[in-house]
N, C-alpha and C positions, 0 to 999 in steps of 0.2 A: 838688703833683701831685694830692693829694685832691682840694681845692677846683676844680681847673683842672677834673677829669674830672668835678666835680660840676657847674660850671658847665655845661660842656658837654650834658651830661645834663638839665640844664634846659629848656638851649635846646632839643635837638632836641625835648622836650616841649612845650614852647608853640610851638613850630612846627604839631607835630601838629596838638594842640591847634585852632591856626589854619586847619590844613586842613581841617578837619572842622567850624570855625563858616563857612567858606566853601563849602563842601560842604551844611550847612543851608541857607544862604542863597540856593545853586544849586535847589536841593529848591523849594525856596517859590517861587521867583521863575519855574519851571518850571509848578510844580503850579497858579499863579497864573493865569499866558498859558498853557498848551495844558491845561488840565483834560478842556476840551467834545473836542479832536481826541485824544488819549490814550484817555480814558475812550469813546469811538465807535470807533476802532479794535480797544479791548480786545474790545468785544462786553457792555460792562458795563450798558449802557443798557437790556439786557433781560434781565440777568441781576440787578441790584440795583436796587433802588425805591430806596434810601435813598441819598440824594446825600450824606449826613454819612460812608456807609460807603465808595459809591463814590470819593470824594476819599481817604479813608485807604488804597484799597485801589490806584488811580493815585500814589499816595506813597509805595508800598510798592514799586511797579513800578518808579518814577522811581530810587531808591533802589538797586535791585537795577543798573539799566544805566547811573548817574552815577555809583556809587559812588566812582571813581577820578581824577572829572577837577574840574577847581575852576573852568574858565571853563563858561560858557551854553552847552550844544548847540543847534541848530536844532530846528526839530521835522521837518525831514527827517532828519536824522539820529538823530533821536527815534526817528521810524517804522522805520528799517531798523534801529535797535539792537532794538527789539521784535520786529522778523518774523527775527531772528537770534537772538534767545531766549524765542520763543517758546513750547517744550516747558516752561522751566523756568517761566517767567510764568503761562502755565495751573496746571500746580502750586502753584504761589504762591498763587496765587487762590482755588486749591480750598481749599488749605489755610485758608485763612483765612476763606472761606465756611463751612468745617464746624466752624472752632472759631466763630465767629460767631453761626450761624444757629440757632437752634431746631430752626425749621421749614422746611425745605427745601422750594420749588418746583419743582414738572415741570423748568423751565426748568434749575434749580442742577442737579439731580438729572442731569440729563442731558449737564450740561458735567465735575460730580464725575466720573462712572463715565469717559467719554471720554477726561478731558484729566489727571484726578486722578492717576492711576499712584500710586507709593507711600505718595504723601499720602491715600488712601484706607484704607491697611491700617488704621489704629487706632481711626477710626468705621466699619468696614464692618458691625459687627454691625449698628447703630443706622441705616446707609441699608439694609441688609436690611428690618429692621422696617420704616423709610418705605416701603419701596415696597411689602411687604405690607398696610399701611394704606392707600394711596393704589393700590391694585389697577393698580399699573404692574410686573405679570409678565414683561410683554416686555422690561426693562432686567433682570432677574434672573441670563439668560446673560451680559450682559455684565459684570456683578457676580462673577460667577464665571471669568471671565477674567482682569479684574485679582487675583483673587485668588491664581490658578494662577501667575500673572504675575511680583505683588508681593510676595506673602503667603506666610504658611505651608503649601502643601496638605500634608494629613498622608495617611495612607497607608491611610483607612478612610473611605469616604463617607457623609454625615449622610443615612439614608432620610427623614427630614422634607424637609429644604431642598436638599437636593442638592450640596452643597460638599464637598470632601475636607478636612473641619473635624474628624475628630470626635477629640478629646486623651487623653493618656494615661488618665484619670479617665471615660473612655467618654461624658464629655460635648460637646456640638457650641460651638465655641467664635463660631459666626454666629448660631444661633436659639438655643443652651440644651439643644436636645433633647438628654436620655442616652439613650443603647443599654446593652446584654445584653453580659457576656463572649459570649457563644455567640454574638451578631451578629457581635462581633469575630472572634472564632475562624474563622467563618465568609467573611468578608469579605479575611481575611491566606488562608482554607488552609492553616486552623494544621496539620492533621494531618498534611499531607505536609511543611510545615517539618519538622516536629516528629523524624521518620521518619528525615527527611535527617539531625536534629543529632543524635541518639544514635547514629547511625551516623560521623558526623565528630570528637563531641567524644571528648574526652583520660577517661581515666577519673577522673582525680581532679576534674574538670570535670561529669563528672556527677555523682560524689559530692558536690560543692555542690550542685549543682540539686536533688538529692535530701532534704538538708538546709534548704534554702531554700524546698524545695514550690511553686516557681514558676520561668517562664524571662521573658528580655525578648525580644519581639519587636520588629524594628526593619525600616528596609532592608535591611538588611544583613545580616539575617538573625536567627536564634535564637541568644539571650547567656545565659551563667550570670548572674543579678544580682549576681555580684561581681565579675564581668569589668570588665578596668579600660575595655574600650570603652562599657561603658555609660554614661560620663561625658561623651564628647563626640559622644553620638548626639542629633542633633535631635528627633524625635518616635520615640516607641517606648512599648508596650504591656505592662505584667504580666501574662502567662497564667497563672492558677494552677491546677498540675495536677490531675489527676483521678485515679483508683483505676487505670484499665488504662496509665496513663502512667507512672505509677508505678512498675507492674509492668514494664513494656516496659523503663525504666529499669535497675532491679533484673537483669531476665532480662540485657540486654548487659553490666551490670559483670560477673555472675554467669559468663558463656561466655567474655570474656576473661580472666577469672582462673583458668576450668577448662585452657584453651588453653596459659597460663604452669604 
């Protein structure tokens, strides 16, 4: 019974196996006959100079919409597999342009932001920069749409660059820029949070906060730092309190205990 289930287990392996050097073979002999109609439908011809990259980057393509079959598609059927996945192909592309490329052209630049979607979140600081270097302002909104989009926007806008970038550490996570607690402070309206959660929270919940000498600010509102929600908050900010906070603190534990 071992041997038999071993055997078996062989075979369907060099089966695989089989499928997938016939799947290669598919690849090549695709990427071989329709290279020039592939790569001109992609819109690659002016998007990459380098025909060493456009070929790998049409064999990426080929790759992605043959994956499953082992006989020769047409290349009309080439074409309509492409204009039916075409969202994810542009992705593809970008993707592999931005790990590729150094140096981005107008041309890249303008198909990344477009077509990029997610695959732009983890070089966006780096096409920020480009496009401050190469003084193309005007794709900058659009930068910051996919980022609202794809990306993290957090809850405090970077005054440099204009992105709802800026991270718990008061630094902008697209240009670098830090800001001030007070910018933050200012930017949340911390003082009317503030206001509302000594008025909401539990008293033994301010007595943390009081020992802690800080609160977190989130969506979601103002946390004691040792609330167990501040573990699965996305972005959120340290305030650390101040003398009259303190006191405001102090005075509410102080009137509910005169009360009791």
């Amino acid at each position: 019974m071992v041997k038999n289930s071993e055997a078996s287990r062989k075979s369907r392996s060099k089966g695989r196996s089989s499928v997938r050097r016939v799947n290669r073979d598919v690849i090549g002999e695709l990427l071989a006959q329709y290279f020039d109609e592939v790569s001109e439908v992609l819109g690659l011809r002016d998007l990459v100079s380098d025909e060493g990259f456009r070929r790998e980057l049409v064999k990426e393509v080929l790759e992605l919409i043959v994956h499953s079959t082992t006989s020769k598609p047409s290349i009309d059927v080439l074409l309509k597999r492409i204009e039916s996945n075409r969202r994810n192909i542009n992705k593809l592309i970008s993707a592999k342009i931005l790990e590729s490329v150094n140096k981005l052209t107008v041309e890249q630049l303008n198909f990344i932001i477009s077509y990029g979607e997610e695959a732009v979140i983890p070089f966006i600081s780096e096409i920020y920069r480009e496009l401050i270097r190469s003084s193309r302002s005007e794709l900058i909104d659009a930068l910051k749409y996919v980022w609202e989009k794809y990306g993290r926007p957090t809850l405090v806008q970077c005054p440099k660059c204009g992105f709802r970038s800026i991270m718990p550490d008061y630094s902008c996570i697209i240009c670098g820029y830090s800001v001030t607690e007070n910018y933050v402070r200012e930017q949340l309206s911390f003082s009317a949070l503030f206001e509302d959660y000594i008025r909401a929270a539990s008293t033994a919940e301010l007595r943390e906060v009081l020992d802690a000498g800080l609160v977190i600010v989130s969506e979601s509102g103002v946390h004691s730092p040792r609330s167990k929600a501040v573990s699965s908050l996305k972005t959120f900010y340290p305030i650390y309190l101040v003398g009259k906070e303190i006191s405001s603190i102090i005075s509410e534990v102080s009137s509910r205990e005169q009360e009791i």
